[in-house]
C-alpha positions in Angstrom: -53.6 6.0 26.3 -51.8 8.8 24.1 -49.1 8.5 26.4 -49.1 4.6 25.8 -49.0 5.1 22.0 -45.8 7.6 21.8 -43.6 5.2 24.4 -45.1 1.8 22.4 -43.3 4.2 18.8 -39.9 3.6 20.5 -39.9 0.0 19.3 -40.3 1.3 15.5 -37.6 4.0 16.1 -34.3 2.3 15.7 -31.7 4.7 16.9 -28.5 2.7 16.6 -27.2 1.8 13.6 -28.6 -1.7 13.7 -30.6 -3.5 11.4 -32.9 -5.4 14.4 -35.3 -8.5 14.6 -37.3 -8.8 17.6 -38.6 -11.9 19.0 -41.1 -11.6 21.2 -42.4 -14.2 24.3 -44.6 -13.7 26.9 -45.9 -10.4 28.5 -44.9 -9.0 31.9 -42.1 -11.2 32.1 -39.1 -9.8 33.8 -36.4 -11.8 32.2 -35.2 -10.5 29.4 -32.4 -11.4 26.8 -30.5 -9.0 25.1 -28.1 -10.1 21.6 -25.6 -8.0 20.1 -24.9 -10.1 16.4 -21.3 -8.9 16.1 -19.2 -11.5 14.9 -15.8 -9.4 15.7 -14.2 -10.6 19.2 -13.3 -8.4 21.7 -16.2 -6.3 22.2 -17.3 -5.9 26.1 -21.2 -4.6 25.8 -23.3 -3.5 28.8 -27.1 -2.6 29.8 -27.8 0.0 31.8 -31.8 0.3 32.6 -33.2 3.8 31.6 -36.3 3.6 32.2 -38.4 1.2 34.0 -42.2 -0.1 33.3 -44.3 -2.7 32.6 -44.2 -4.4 29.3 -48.3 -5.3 27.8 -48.8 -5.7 25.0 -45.3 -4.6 22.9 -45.9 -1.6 25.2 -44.1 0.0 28.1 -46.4 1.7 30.8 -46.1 2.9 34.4 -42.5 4.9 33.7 -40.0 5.6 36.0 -36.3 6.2 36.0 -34.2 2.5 35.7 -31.4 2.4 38.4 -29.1 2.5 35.5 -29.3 6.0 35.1 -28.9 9.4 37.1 -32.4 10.4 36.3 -32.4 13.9 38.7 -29.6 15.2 37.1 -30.5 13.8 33.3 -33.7 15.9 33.6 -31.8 19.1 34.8 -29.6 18.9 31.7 -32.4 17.5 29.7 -34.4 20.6 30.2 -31.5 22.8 28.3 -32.6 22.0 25.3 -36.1 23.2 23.7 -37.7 19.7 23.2 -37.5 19.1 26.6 -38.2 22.1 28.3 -41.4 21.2 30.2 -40.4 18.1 31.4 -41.0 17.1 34.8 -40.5 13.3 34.9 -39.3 10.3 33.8 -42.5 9.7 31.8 -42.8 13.0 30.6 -38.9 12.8 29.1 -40.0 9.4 27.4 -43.1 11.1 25.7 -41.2 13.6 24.1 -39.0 10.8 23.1 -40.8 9.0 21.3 -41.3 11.5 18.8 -37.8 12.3 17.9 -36.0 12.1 14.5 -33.3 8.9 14.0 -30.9 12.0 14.2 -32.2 13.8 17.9 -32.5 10.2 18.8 -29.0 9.5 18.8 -28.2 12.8 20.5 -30.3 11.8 23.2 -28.8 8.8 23.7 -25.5 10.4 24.0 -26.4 12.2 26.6 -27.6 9.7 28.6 -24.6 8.2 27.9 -23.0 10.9 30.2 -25.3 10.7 33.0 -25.1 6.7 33.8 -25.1 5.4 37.1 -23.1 2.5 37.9 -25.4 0.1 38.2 -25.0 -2.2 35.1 -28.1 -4.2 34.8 -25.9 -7.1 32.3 -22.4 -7.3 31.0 -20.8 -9.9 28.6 -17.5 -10.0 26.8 -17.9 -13.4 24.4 -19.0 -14.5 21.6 -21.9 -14.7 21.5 -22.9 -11.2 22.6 -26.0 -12.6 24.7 -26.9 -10.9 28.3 -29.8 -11.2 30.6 -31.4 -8.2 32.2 -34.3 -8.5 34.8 -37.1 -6.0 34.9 -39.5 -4.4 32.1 -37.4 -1.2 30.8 -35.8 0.5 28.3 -32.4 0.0 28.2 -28.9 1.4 27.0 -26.3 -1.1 25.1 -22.2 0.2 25.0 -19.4 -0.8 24.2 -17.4 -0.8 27.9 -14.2 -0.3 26.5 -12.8 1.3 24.0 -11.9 -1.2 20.7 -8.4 -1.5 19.1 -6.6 -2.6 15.9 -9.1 -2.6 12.8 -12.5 -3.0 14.6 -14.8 0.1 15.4 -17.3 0.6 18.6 -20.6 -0.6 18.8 -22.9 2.5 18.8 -25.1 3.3 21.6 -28.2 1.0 21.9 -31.9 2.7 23.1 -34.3 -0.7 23.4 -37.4 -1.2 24.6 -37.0 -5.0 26.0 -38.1 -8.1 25.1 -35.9 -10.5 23.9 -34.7 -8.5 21.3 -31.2 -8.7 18.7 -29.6 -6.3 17.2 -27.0 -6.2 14.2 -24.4 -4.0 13.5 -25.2 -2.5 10.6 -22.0 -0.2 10.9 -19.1 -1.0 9.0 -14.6 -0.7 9.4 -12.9 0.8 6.4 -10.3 -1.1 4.9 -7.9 0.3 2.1 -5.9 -1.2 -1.0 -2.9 0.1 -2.8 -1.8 -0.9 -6.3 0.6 0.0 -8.7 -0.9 1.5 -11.8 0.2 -0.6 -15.1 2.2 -3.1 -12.9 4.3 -6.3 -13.7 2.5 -8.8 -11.7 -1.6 -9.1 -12.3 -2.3 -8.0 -8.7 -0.5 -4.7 -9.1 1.6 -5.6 -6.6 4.9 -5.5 -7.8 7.0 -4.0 -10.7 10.0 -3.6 -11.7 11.3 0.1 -14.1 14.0 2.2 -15.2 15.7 4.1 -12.1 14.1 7.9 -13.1 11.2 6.6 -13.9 7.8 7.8 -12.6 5.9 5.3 -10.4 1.6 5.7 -10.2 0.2 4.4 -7.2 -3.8 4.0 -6.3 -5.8 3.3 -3.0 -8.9 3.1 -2.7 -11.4 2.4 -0.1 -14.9 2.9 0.5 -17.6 5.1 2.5 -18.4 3.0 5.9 -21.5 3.2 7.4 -21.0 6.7 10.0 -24.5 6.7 11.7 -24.0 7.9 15.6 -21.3 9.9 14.6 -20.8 13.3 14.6 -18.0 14.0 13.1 -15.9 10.8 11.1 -12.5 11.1 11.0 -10.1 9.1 8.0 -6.5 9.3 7.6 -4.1 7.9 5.0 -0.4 7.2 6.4 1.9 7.1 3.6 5.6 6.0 3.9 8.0 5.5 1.0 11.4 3.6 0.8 14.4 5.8 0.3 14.8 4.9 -3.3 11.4 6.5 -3.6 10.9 10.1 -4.1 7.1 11.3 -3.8 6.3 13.9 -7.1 5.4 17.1 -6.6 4.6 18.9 -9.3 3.4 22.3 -8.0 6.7 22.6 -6.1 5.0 23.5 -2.9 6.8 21.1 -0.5 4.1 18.3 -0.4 3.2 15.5 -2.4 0.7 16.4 -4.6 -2.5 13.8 -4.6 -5.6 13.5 -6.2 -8.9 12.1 -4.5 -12.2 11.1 -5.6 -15.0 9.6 -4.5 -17.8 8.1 -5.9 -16.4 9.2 -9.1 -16.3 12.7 -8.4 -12.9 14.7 -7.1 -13.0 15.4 -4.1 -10.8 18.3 -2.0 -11.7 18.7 1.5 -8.5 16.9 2.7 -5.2 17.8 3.8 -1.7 16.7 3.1 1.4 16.8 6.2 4.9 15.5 4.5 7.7 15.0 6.3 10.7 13.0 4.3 9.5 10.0 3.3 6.5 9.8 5.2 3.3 11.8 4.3 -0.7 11.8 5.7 -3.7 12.6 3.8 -6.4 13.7 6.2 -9.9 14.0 5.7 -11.3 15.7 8.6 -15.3 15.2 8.0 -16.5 12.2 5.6 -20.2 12.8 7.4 -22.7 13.2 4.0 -20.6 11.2 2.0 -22.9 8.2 0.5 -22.1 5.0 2.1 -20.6 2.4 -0.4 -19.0 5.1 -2.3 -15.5 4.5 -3.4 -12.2 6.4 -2.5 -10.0 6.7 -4.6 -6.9 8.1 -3.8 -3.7 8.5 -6.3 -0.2 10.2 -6.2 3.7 9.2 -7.6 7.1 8.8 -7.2 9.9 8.8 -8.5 12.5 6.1 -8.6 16.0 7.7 -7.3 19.7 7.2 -7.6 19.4 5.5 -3.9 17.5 2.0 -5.8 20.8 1.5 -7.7 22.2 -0.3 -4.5 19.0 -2.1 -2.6 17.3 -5.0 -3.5 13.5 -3.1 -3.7 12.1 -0.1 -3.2 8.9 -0.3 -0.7 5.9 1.8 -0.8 3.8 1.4 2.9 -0.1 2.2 3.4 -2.4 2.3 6.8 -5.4 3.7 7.1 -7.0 5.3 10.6 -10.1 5.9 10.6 -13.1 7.1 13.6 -14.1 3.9 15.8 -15.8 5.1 18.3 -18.5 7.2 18.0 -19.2 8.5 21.7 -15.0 9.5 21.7 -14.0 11.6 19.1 -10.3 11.2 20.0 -10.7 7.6 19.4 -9.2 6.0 15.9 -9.0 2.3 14.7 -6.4 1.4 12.2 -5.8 -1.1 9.1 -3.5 -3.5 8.7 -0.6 -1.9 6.4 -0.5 -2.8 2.6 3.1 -2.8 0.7 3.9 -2.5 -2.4 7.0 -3.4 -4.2 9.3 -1.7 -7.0 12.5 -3.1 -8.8 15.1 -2.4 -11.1 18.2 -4.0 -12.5 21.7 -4.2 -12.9 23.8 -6.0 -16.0 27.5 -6.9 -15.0 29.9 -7.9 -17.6 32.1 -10.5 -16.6 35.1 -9.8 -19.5 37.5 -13.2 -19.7 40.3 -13.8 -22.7 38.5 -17.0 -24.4 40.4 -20.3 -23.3 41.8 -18.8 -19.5 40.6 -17.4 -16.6 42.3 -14.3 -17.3 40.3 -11.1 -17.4 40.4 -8.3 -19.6 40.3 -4.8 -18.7 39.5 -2.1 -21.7 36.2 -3.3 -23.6 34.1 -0.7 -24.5 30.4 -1.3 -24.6 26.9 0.8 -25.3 23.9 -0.8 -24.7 20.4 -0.5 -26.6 17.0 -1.9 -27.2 14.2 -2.5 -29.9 11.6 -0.1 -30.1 9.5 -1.9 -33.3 12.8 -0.8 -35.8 14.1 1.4 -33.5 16.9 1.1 -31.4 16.8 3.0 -28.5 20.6 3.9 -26.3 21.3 3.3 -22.7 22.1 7.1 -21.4 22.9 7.2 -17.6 21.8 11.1 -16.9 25.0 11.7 -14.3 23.0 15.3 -13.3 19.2 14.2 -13.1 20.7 10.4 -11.5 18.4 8.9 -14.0 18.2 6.2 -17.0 17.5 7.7 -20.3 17.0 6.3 -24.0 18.5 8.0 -26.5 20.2 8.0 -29.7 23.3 6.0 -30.6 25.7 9.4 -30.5 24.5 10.4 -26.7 24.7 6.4 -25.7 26.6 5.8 -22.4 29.9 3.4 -22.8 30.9 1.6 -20.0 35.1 0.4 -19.7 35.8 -2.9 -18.0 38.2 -2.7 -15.6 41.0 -4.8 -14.2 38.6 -7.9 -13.0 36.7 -7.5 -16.3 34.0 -5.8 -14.8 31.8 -2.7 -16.4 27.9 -2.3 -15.5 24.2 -0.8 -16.9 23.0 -0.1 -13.9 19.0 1.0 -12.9 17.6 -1.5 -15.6 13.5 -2.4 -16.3 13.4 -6.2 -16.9 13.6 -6.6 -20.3 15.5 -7.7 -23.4 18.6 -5.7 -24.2 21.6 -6.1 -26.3 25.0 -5.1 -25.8 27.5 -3.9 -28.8 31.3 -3.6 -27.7 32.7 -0.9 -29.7 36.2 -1.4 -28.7 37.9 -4.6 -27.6 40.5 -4.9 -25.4 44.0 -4.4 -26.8 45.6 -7.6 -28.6 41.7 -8.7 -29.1 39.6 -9.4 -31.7 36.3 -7.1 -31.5 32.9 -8.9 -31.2 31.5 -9.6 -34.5 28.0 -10.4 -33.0 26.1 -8.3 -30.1 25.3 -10.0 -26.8 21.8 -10.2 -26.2 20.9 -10.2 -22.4 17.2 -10.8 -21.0 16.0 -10.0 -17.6 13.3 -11.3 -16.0 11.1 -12.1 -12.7 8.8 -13.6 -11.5 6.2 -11.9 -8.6 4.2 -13.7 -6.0 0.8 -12.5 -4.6 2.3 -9.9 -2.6 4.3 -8.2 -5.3 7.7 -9.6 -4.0 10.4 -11.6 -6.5 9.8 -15.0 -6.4 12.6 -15.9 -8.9 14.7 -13.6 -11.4 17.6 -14.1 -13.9 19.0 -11.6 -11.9 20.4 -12.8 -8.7 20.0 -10.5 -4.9 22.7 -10.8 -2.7 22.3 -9.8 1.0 19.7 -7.2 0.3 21.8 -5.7 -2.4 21.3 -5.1 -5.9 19.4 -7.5 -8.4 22.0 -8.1 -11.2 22.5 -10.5 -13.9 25.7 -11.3 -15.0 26.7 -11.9 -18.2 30.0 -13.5 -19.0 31.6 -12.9 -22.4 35.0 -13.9 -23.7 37.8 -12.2 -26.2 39.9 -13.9 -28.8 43.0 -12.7 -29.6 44.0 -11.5 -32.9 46.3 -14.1 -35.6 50.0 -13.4 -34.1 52.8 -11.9 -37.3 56.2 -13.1 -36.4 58.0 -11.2 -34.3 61.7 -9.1 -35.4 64.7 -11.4 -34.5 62.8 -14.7 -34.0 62.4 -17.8 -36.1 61.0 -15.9 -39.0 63.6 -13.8 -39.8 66.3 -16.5 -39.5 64.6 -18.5 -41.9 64.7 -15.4 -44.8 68.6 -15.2 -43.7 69.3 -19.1 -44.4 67.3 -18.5 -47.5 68.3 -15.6 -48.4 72.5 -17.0 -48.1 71.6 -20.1 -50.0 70.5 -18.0 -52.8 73.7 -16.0 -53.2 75.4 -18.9 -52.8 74.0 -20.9 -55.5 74.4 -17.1 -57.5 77.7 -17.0 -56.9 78.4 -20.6 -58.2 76.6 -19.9 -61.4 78.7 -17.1 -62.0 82.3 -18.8 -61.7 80.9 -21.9 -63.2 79.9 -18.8 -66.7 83.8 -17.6 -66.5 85.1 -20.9 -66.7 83.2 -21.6 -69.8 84.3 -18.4 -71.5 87.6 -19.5 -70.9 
């Protein structure tokens, strides 16, 4: 009867991570159903029995080893270990069994996990997850294969049958990256200076690790070329920051190479489940954004799926992020033609409150810089009227040409010039004042025209002819006066 009691504990001790509600029909049947409520596809589950019996009253009596197992050879490795020791049977192994922790429970699934037979007493591979088993037993549930893409491995099942169903109470990880103060609402997409400093955040949270015994989870990281990871310590690697459940976190390490880095986190076993990852780290936008049309920022996540193969990892879909920045072109033009004009000088500024702040391109750190009025950078059109601020934010600047081309009046007004986008969902441009061509640059172009000056008459033309004519009728009519006085003296 004692016997009876420890086997009939089985049904209370739930050694898979499943949350499970039993049904049960009538005793001593030998039909059985068994329901794995996983709604992922792709899973191929099957029963093995363990042990066999007879099932009266919610109990399982009259033991023996299930053809689904190697029961000789289970016992010689079962009687390794302490707990097991004086076992001598099939009976005797399920006594001591059912008065195992969750935690010893699992391990001794595991091992039976190694010593099946091949006798597989139900398979299935659909939605949904139902098989059939005949015979009273206790029986072991896998996952046949192992799982790819996102989804994670079903862990090992332990079940004393009746109809029974079990849930999944084990849980994929799934990460998010955003860009910290971005343009668009989603944190998707922005757009900044070329030299500025780019914050980017994932996060994540604890899954559910029971049956595991060690949980592996491993950030893949790959930046654009335009993007250059910080690191501030100057020790060759990216330098990140983790916490989790609000607490930093340092038990990881960090592998860069180029562009691409990984954040690995060896053991997550003891971490809370439900506790949030947070992961953050910059970059810096680089001279290489001045000629692409976006700078991307690329995120997977791999994490342990499988927790009978330690080798085995599922991975996330990748998550991209986008960054921007500007050009202004200066299409120059002599007001009235077509003709351009090489030789105006502009600077470029914007409003800070009062403050007007000076485009600087930094030539040695190949970065954008606001500065004052004295240090400002002036660009020269050239023969097609063309001069540029390149690596822009989108924003409202104004440009003041301090010398006009020569024969031209200066501008007596600066040219205010405003960039903007628009992002969709995923961060990406959906429409700009600045205009992409063929993955190239974003610029906006801004056409501006020149008057000449008021033209003086020339030496040798019409002008000067006129003062002659005038200038002989005048001595003429002096010269007449004067014979005219003589003749009157006389």
């Amino acid at each position: 009867m004692k016997k009876m009691k420890k086997v009939g504990s089985l049904l209370l001790a739930l050694i898979m991570v499943f949350c499970m509600s039993t049904t049960v029909f009538a005793a001593n049947t030998n039909s059985h159903t068994i329901t794995i409520k996983n709604d992922k596809a792709g899973h191929t589950y099957s029963a093995y029995q363990v042990f066999k019996g007879d099932i009266s009253n919610g109990k399982l009596t009259n033991i023996e080893w299930g053809a689904g197992v190697d029961g000789a050879n289970l016992l010689t490795e079962l009687k390794k270990k302490t707990a097991f020791a004086k076992c001598t049977d099939a009976e005797s192994v399920a006594d001591v069994v059912a008065t195992l922790s969750d935690t010893d429970l699992d391990a001794f699934a595991k091992t039976v996990n190694g010593f099946l037979s091949t006798t597989v007493a139900a398979s299935v591979s659909t939605k949904p997850y139902t098989m059939t088993v005949s015979g009273d037993g206790y029986y072991l549930v896998k996952d046949k294969a192992a799982v790819t893409g996102d989804d994670a491995a079903t862990k090992i099942i332990l079940k004393v049958v009746n109809d029974v169903e079990v849930t999944p109470k084990s849980s994929t990880p799934s990460i998010d990256k955003v860009i910290v103060n971005a343009d668009d609402t989603k944190g998707n997409g922005t757009a900044q200076d070329v030299g500025s400093v780019v914050k980017f955040k994932l996060t994540s949270s604890i899954p559910a690790m029971d049956g595991y015994d060690t949980y592996k989870y491993v950030v893949n990281d790959t930046m654009s070329a335009g993007l250059t990871p910080v690191d501030a310590d100057e020790d060759g690697k990216i330098d990140v920051s983790v916490t989790i459940g609000g607490t930093s976190y340092s038990n990881f390490t960090v592998e860069q190479n180029g562009q691409k880095f990984t954040i690995t986190f060896d053991n997550l076993k003891g971490q809370k489940v439900g506790d949030v990852v947070e992961i953050t780290y910059s970059a810096t936008i680089n001279e290489n954004a001045l000629t692409t049309d976006k700078e991307t920022n690329t995120v997977n996540l791999q994490y342990s799926n499988d927790p009978n193969n330690s080798n085995s990892l599922g991975k996330t879909p990748d998550k991209t992020v986008y960054v921007y920045d500007f050009d202004i072109k200066i299409d120059k033009f002599a007001a009235g033609t077509n003709e351009k004009l090489a030789g105006a000088e502009f600077i470029l500024y914007k409003m800070d409150g009062q403050n007007k702040l000076y485009y600087k391109y930094n030539t040695t750190d190949k970065k954008v810089e606001w500065v004052a009025e004295a240090d400002a950078t002036k660009v020269v059109t050239d023969a097609k009227g063309v001069a540029s601020f390149k690596g822009l934010d989108s924003e409202t600047y104004y440009m003041h040409e301090t010398a006009a081309p020569k024969g031209y009046n200066l501008l007596k007004s600066d040219v205010e010039v405003t960039i903007t986008a628009t992002y969709g969902d995923n961060g990406q441009i959906t429409s700009s004042t600045a205009v992409s061509s063929a993955g190239g640059q974003y610029i906006q172009t801004k056409s501006i025209e020149n008057k000449s000056g008021a033209e003086l008459p020339a030496t040798g033309g019409i002008g000067t002819t006129i003062f002659y004519i005038l200038g002989g009728v005048l001595l003429v009519g002096a010269a007449v006066m004067l014979v005219a006085r003589r003749r009157m003296r006389d």
